[in-house]
N, C-alpha and C positions, 0 to 999 in steps of 0.2 A: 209747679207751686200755685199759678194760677187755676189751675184746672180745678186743683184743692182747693181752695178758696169758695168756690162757687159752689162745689160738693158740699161744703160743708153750711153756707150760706141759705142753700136752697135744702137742706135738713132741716134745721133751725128753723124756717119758716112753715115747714109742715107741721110744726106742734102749735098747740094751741096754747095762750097765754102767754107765751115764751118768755125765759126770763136771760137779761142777758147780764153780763158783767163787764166793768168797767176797771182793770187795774192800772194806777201808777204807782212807781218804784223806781228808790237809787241804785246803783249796782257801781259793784269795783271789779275790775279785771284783772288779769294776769297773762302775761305771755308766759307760758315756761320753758318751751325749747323748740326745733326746727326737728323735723323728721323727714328723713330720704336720705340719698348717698348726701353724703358728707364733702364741701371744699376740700381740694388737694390743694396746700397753700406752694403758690408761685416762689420758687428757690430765691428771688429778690425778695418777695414777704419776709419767707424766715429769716433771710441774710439780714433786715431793715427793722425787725422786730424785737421786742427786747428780749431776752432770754426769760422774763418771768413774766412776758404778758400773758394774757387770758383773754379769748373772744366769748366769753359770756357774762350778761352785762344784769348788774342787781336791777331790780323792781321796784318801784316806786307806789305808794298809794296814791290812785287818782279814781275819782267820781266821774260817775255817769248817771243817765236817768232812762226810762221807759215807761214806754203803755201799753196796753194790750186790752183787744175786744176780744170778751170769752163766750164761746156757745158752747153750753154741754146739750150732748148727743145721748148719749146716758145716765143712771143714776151714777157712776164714777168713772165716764171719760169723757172727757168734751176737749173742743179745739180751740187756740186761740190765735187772731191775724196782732202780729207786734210791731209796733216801730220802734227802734233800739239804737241810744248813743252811746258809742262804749268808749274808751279812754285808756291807754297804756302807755307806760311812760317806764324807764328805765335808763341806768347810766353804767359807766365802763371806764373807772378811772386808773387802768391797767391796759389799754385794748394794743393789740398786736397792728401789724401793715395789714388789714385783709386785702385782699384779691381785688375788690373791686377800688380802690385806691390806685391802682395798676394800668386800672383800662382808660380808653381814651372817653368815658359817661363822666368820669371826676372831674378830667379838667374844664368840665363844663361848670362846675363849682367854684375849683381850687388848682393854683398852681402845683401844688404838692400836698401832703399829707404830713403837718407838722405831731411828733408821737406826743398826743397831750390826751388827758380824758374827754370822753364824748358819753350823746346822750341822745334819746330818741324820743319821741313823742307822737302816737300813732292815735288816730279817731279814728272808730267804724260808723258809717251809719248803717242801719239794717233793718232790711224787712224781714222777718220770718214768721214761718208757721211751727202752731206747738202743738204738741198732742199731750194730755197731760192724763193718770191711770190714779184713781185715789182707792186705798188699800178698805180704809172703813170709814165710808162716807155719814154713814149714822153718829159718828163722834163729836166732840169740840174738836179735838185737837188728831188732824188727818194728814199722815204722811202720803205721798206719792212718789210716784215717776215720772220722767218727762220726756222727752223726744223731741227734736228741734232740726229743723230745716231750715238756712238762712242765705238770703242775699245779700252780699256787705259792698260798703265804698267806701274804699280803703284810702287813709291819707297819713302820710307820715314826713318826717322831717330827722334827719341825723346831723349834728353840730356836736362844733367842742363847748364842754358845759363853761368853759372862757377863754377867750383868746390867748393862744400861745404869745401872738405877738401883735402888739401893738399896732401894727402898720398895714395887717389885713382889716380888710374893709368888710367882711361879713363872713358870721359863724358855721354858714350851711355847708352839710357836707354832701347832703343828699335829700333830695324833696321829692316828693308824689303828691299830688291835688291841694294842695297849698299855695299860698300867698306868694311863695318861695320859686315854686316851678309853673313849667310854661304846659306842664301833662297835666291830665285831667285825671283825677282819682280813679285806682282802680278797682274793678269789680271782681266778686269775687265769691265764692261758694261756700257755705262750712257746713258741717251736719256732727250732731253733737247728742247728746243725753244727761241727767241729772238727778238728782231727788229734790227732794224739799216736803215742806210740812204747809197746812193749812188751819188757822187756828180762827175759829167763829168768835167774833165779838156780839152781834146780836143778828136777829134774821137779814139783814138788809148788807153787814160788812163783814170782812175776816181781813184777816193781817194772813199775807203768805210772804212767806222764806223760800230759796233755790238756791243751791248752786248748780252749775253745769261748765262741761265739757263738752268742747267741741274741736276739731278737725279744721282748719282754714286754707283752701288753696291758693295761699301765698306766703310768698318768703322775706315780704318787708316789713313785718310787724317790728321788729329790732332798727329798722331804717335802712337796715346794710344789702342792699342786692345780693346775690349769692350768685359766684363765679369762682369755675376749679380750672387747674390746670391741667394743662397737655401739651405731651410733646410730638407733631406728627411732621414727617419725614423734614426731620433736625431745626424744625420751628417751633420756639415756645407758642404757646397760646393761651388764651383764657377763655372759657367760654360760659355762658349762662346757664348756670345750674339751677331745675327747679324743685323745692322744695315746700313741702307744708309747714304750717304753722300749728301748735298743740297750746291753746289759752285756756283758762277758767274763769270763771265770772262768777259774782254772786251777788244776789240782789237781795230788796226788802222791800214789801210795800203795802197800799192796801187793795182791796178790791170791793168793790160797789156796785147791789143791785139793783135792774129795773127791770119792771113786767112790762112786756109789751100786750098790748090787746089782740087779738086777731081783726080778720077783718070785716067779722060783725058789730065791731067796740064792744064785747065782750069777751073777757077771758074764758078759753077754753072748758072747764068745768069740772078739771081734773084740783087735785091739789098741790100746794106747791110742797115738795120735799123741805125742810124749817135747816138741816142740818146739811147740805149740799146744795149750793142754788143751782137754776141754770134748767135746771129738770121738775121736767110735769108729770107727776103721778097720772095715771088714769083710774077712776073710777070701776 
């Protein structure tokens, strides 16, 4: 990704005039599901579990924000470096015994696991790189696609959304890079793609829209560790299952240009494209 970075950096500085872009933007996330082999739940899970619970937990709307420095490389593709906070949060007022309630990582929280609703609350930070493809850049209003490479640092929290009972002294059931735990956030990889539209306000800003899709190699956006079981020669066991993460995100925002001069303090002498910024015609 760094490699990219510089490639695309030391492109950008070879055009003359060069125009760059500036976006910020809110965004809202979603977790939707876990993808891999699937927990085999521990015979005391299902024995401790109620007959009508459910390990999938509703979605909650929460905000995020970002930015992004844009260089286009062509009249309709150019790269962007982003820094991205993103936000997910969802609850589970039905949840089953999981697996990881089982192992000896809980009691580092909780004596036990009282069956009450719980809830998660997951912050990425992230850096990534975008490659972004616009269909008809000569328009106002320009849809595209997008392509996304990301480094996250992952922090979450799983609690019951209120104490079962009075006499525990705190909600957490499970933490990563929080206030909460003694682990440091963890890192983590996603790569993902999207559409979105681009609509010109006047030569200098546009208002763009996205949603995307990404892949996450990791299994704690829900807060819950992931551990299946087995049985190997007549010993229960649990072991740590790894699974992806599958979120959507979608954001709004605006974007802002400036011309950079080269390095005569003169602009290049090409023109600038009025309906795509980023890009230097040449003469």
């Amino acid at each position: 990704m760094i490699l990219l970075v510089v490639l695309v950096f030391t492109v950008s500085l070879g055009v003359s005039g060069q125009l760059i872009g500036f976006r910020v933007a809110a965004n809202s996330g979603l977790f939707i599901s876990e993808l891999g082999s699937s927990d085999i739940p521990h015979p005391d899970a299902l024995l401790q579990s109620p007959a009508t619970s459910s390990d999938k937990f509703t979605p909650e709307l929460s905000v995020g924000f970002e930015g992004e420095v844009l260089f286009q490389v062509t009249e309709k593709t150019y790269f962007g470096v982003e820094l991205d906070y993103s936000h997910f949060k969802g609850y589970n007022d039905n949840p089953p015994v999981y697996n990881y309630f089982l192992t000896p990582y809980f009691q580092h929280y909780q004596d036990e696991f009282i069956i009450s609703p719980v809830a998660y609350n997951t912050r990425l930070f992230n850096l990534a790189v975008n490659y972004k493809y616009f269909f008809i850049p000569e328009k106002q209003f320009t849809p595209f696609v997008k392509l996304t490479g990301v480094v996250a640092f992952v922090t979450t929290d799983l609690t019951y959304r209120e104490l079962p009972d009075p006499e525990l002294e705190w909600d957490i059931l499970y933490s990563r890079g929080t206030k909460n735990s003694e682990q440091d956030s963890w890192p983590a990889f996603h790569i993902g793609g999207g559409i979105g539209f681009d609509y010109k306000i006047n030569n200098r800003m546009t208002f763009q829209v996205d949603g995307t899709c990404t892949v996450l190699n990791s299994g704690i956006i829900d807060g819950v560790p992931n551990f299946t079981y087995s049985r190997e020669e007549d010993i229960d066991l649990l072991k740590y299952n790894r699974r992806l993460s599958l979120t959507a995100q979608i954001s709004a925002g605006l974007v802002y240009l400036i011309e950079f001069e080269d390095g005569r303090g003169k602009s290049g002498g090409g023109r600038t494209d009025p309906n795509l910024p980023f890009y230097r015609k040449k003469n």
